[in-house]
C-alpha positions in Angstrom: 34.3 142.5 213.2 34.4 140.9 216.9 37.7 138.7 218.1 38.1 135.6 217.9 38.0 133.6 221.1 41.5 133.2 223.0 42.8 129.4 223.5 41.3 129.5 227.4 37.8 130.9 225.7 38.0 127.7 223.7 38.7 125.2 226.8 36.3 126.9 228.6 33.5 126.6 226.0 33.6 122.9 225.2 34.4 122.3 229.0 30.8 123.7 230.4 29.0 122.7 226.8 30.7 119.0 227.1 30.6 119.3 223.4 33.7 118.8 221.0 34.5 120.6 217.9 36.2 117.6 216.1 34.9 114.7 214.4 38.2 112.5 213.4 37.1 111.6 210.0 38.9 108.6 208.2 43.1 108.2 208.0 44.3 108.3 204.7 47.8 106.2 204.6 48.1 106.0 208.1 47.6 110.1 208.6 44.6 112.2 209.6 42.7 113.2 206.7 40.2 115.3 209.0 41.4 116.1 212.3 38.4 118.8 212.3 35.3 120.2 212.8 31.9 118.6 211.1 31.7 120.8 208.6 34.2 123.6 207.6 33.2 126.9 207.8 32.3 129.0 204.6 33.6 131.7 206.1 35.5 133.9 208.6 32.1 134.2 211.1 31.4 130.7 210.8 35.0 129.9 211.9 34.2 132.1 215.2 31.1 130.4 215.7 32.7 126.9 215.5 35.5 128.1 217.7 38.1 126.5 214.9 39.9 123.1 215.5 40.6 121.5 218.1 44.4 121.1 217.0 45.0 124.8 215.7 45.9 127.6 218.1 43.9 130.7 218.1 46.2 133.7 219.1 45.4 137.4 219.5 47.2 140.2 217.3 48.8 141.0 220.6 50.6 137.8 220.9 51.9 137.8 217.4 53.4 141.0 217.7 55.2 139.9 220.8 56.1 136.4 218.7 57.4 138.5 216.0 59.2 141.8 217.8 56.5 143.8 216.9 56.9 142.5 213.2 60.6 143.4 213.0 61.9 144.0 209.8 65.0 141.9 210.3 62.9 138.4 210.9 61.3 138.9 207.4 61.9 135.4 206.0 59.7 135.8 202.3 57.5 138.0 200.9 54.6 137.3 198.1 51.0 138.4 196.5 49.7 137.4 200.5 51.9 139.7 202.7 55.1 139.0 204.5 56.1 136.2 206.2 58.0 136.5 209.5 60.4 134.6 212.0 58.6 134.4 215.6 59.0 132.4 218.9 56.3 131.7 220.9 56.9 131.0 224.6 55.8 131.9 228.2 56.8 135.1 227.5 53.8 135.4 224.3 51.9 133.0 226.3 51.7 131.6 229.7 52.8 127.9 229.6 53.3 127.6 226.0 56.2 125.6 225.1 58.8 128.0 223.4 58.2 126.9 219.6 59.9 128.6 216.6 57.8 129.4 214.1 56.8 131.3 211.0 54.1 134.0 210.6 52.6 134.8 207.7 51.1 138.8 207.8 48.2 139.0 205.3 48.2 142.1 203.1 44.6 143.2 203.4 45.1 145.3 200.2 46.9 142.2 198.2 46.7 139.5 196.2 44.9 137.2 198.2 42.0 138.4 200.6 39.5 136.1 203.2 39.2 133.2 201.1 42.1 132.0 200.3 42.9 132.7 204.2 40.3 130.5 205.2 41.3 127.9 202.7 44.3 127.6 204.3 42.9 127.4 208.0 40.9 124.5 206.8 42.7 122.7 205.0 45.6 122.8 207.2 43.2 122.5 210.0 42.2 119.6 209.0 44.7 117.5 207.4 48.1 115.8 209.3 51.1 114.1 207.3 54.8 114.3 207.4 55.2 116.1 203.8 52.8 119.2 204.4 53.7 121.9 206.6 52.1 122.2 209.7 49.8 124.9 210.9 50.5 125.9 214.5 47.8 128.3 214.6 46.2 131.5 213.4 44.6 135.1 214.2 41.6 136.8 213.0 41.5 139.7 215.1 39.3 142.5 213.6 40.7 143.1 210.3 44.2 141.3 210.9 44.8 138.0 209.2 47.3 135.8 210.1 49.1 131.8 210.0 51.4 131.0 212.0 53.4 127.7 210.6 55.9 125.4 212.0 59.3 127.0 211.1 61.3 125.4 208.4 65.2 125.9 208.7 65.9 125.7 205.2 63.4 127.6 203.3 62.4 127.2 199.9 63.5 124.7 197.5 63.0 127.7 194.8 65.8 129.8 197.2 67.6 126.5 196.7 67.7 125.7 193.5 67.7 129.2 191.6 69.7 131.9 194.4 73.6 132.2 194.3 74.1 132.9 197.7 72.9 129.4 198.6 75.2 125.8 198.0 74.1 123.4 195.0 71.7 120.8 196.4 73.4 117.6 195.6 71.8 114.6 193.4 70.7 112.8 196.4 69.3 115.2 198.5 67.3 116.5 195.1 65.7 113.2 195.0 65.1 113.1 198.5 63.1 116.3 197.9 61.4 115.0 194.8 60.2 112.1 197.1 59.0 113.8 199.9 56.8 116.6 197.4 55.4 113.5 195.8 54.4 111.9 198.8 52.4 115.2 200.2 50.2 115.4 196.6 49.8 111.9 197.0 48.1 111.7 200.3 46.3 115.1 198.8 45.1 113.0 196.4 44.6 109.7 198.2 42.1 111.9 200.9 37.9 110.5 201.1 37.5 113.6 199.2 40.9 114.3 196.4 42.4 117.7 197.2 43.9 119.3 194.4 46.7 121.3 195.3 46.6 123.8 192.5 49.8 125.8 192.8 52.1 123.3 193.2 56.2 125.5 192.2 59.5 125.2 193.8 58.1 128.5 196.3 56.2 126.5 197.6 58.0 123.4 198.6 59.4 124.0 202.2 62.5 122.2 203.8 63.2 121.5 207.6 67.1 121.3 208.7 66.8 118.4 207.2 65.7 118.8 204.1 62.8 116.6 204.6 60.2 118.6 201.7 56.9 120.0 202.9 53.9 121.5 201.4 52.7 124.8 201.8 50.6 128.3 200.8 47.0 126.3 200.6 45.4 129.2 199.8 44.1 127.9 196.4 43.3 124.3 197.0 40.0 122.9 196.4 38.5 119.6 196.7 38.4 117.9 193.7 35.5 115.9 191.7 33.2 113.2 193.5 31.3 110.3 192.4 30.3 110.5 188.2 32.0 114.0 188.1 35.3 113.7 186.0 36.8 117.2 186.8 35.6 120.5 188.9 35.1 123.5 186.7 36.5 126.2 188.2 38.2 129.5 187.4 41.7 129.1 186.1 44.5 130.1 188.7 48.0 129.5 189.9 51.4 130.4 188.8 52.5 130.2 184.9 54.9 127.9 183.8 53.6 125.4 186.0 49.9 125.2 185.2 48.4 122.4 183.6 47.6 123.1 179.6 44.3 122.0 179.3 43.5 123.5 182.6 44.6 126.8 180.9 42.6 126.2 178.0 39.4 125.0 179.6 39.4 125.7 183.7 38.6 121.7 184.0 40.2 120.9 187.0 41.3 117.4 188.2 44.7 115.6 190.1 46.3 115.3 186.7 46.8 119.1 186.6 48.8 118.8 189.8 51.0 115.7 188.2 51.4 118.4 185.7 52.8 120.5 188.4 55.1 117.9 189.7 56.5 117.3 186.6 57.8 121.0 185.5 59.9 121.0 189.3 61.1 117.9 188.6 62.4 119.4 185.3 63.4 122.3 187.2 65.3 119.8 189.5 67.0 118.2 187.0 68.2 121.2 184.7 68.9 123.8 187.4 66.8 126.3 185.4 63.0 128.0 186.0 60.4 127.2 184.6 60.4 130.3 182.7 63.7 132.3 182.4 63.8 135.1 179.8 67.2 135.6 180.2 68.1 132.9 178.2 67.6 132.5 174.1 64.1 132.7 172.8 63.5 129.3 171.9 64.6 128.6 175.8 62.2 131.0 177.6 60.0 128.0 178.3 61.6 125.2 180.2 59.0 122.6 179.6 58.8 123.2 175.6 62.3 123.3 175.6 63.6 120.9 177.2 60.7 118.3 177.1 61.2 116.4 173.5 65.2 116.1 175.2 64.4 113.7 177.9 64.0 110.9 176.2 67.1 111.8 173.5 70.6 111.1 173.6 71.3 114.7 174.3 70.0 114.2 178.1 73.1 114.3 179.6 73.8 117.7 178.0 71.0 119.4 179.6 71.1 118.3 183.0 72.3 120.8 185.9 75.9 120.8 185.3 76.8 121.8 189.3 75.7 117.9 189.5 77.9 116.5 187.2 79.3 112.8 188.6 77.0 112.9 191.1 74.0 110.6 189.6 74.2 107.4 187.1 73.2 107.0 183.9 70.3 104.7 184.6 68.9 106.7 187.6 69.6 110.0 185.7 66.9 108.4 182.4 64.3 106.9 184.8 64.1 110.3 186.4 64.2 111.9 183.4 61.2 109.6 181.7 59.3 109.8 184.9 59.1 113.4 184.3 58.4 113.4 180.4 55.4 111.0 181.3 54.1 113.8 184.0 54.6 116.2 181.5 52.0 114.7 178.8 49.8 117.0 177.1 47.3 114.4 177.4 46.1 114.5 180.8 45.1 110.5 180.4 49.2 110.2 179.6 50.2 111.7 183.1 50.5 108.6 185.5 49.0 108.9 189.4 50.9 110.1 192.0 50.5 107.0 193.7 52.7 105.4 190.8 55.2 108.7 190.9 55.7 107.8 194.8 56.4 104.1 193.8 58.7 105.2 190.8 61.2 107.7 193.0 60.9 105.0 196.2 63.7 102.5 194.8 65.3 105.4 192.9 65.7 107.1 196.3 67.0 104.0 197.7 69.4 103.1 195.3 71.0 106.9 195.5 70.9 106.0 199.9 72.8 103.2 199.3 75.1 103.8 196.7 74.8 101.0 194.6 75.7 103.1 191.2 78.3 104.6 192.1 80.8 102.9 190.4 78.5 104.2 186.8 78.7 107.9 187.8 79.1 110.0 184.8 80.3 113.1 183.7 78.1 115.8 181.9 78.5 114.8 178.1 79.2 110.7 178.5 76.9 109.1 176.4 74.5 107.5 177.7 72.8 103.7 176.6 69.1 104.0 175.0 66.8 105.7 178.2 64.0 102.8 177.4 66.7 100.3 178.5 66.5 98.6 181.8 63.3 99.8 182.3 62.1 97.9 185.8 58.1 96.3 185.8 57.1 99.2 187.2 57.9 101.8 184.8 56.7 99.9 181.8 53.2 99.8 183.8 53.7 103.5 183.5 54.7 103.2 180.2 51.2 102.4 179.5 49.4 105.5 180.7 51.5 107.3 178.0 48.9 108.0 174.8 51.2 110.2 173.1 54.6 110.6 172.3 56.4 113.6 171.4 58.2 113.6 168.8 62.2 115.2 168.7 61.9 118.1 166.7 63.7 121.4 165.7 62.1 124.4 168.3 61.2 127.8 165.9 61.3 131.0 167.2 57.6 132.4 167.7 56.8 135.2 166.5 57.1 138.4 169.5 53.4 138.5 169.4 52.1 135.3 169.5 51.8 132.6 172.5 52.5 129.3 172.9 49.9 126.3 173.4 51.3 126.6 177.2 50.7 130.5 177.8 47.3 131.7 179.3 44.4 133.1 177.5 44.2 136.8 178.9 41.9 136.2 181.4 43.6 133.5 183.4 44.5 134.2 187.0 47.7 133.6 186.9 51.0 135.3 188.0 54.3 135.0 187.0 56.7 133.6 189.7 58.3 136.1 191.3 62.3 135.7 192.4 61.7 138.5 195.4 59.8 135.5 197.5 
């Protein structure tokens, strides 16, 4: 295969042709929804024929293995099913007149997981979309067979490395919610877009924080635009991580926004138990977070199974709205799961109420009592009450039998992977 044109190449091209490659489609929420070309290109040669977007960088192989100390082993910052990812500056010494930029490169595995496709989803998705919660793409390289994204750096990593690796401090209450908020937000606009994105692997790997912890989206490499018009879902082969897929998605590859809300609501459990979304390491009837611990948020016995690195560090009534917020996300009826529009408005005055610190004279301690979770319920959340069309019951969890599966588990031939703890 032929290179792609340099960033000059591209000038050059639309300066004599007096053509552009962008048409600014609609803002979504005040951000670009389509800062891109007409139509996105089906694949790697139409991308070289469109000469990309107008807001992406195109860099050679060259460049990135200046950016990257000839991809030193020291700068690896993650590893996964699509390559390595590594630390890289660019500056004038990668590029004439390029403001130095830290940033991270991600190394396709030609031999891995994901291959062209999932590449190119990225690029144009990325390519095309701007917002303050989803990670920004800097640029990208498809020399010959090389693939490559290079991605604003983000200081702090994963919320997964966060949340889950020793080495690393407890995130506090606060800036847990912070993150919550942010993650919302970036699905939201996702799904607010002319045309709904569904996000599709939405897990703690692959929410990104800045030195701020401000949360990010990233790894678009299996988003797909979701249904138009009359169409009420997109059928579509089942894929993502388990433990955080959607159950009817599972069962029937029916795709739609509410499989993402599923998503949410599994790190938001995460979030507020400390623990994965599946751990094996603990007792049987514990493997799976969501069947465990679901039935528990709306019971007395919340307070017992909430992260105890945490403990006086939320109140009571923050602690249950959270808790019911992710219970509803969690439905097994999609229809019961309410819109990411109405999680963002939920978290909002949770978020500022943790800011401002007006509960914390009701901080608690791990195994304080708490008052009925339905109480105090603001106008809002009893509108969200009312997307919830079925209630789980509090029951006693039975150890399965080694050889069956649970309603939540895959059939055999699902696409999806177990999260790894190596990324």
């Amino acid at each position: 295969m032929g290179n792609c044109l340099t960033l000059e190449e591209h000038a050059l091209h639309h300066k004599i042709s007096g053509t552009s490659p962008t048409k600014q489609s609609k803002s979504v929420n005040g951000f670009s929804s389509a800062g891109s070309i007409h139509v996105a290109p089906k694949n790697v040669k139409d991308l070289r024929q469109n000469y990309g977007y107008s807001n992406v960088d195109i860099f050679t192989y060259e460049e990135m293995r200046l950016a990257t100390k000839n991809f030193r082993p020291d700068l690896i910052l993650g590893e996964g099913g699509f390559g390595i990812v590594y630390k890289g500056v660019i500056d004038e010494h990668v590029r004439p007149g390029y403001k130095s930029i830290e940033v991270a490169v991600k190394k396709l595995n030609t031999e891995g997981f994901q291959g062209d496709r999932e590449w190119l989803a990225e690029v144009n998705y990325l390519g095309q979309l701007s917002h303050p919660n989803l990670v920004k793409l800097i640029g990208y390289c498809c020399e010959d067979e090389q693939r490559l994204l290079v991605y604003e750096y983000m200081a702090c990593g994963s919320l997964e490395k966060h949340l889950f690796r020793r080495v690393c401090l407890t995130l506090p209450w606060s800036t847990r919610m912070k993150i919550a908020l942010g993650a919302a937000k970036g699905l939201a606009f996702l799904h607010g877009a002319e045309r709904p994105i569904i996000y599709r692997d939405f897990k703690t790997a692959n929410i990104l924080l800045d030195a701020d912890y401000n949360a990010k989206l990233s790894d678009f490499g299996l988003a797909k635009d979701g249904p138009m018009g009359d169409q009420t879902h997109v059928s579509t082969r089942v894929m993502g991580t388990y433990g955080y897929a959607a159950p009817e998605y599972i069962m029937t590859g029916h795709l739609t926004a509410r499989s993402d809300i599923y998503g949410f609501g599994v790190v938001l459990l995460e979030m507020l138990i400390g623990r994965r979304a599946l751990d094996k390491s603990r007792p049987s009837r514990e493997h799976n977070l969501v069947e465990w611990a679901r039935p528990l948020l709306n019971h007395r016995k919340l307070l017992k199974i909430l992260d105890p690195r945490m403990e006086g560090q939320y109140s009571v009534k923050v602690a249950q709205k959270v808790a019911l917020l992710a219970y509803q996300c969690l439905s097994q009826n999609p229809k019961g799961r309410p819109t990411m529009s109405q999680v963002v408005e939920i978290l909002e005055p949770l978020q500022a109420q943790v800011e401002n610190k007006d509960s914390e004279s009701s901080t608690i301690t791990l195994y304080e009592v708490p008052k009925s979770p339905l109480a105090n319920i603001t106008a809002g959340e009893r509108s969200l009450r009312e997307y919830e069309t079925e209630r789980t019951p509090v029951r006693s969890v039975r150890t399965r039998p080694a050889k069956s599966r649970t309603k939540s588990e895959p059939p055999a031939d699902c696409d999806l992977y177990s999260p790894s703890s190596d990324f």
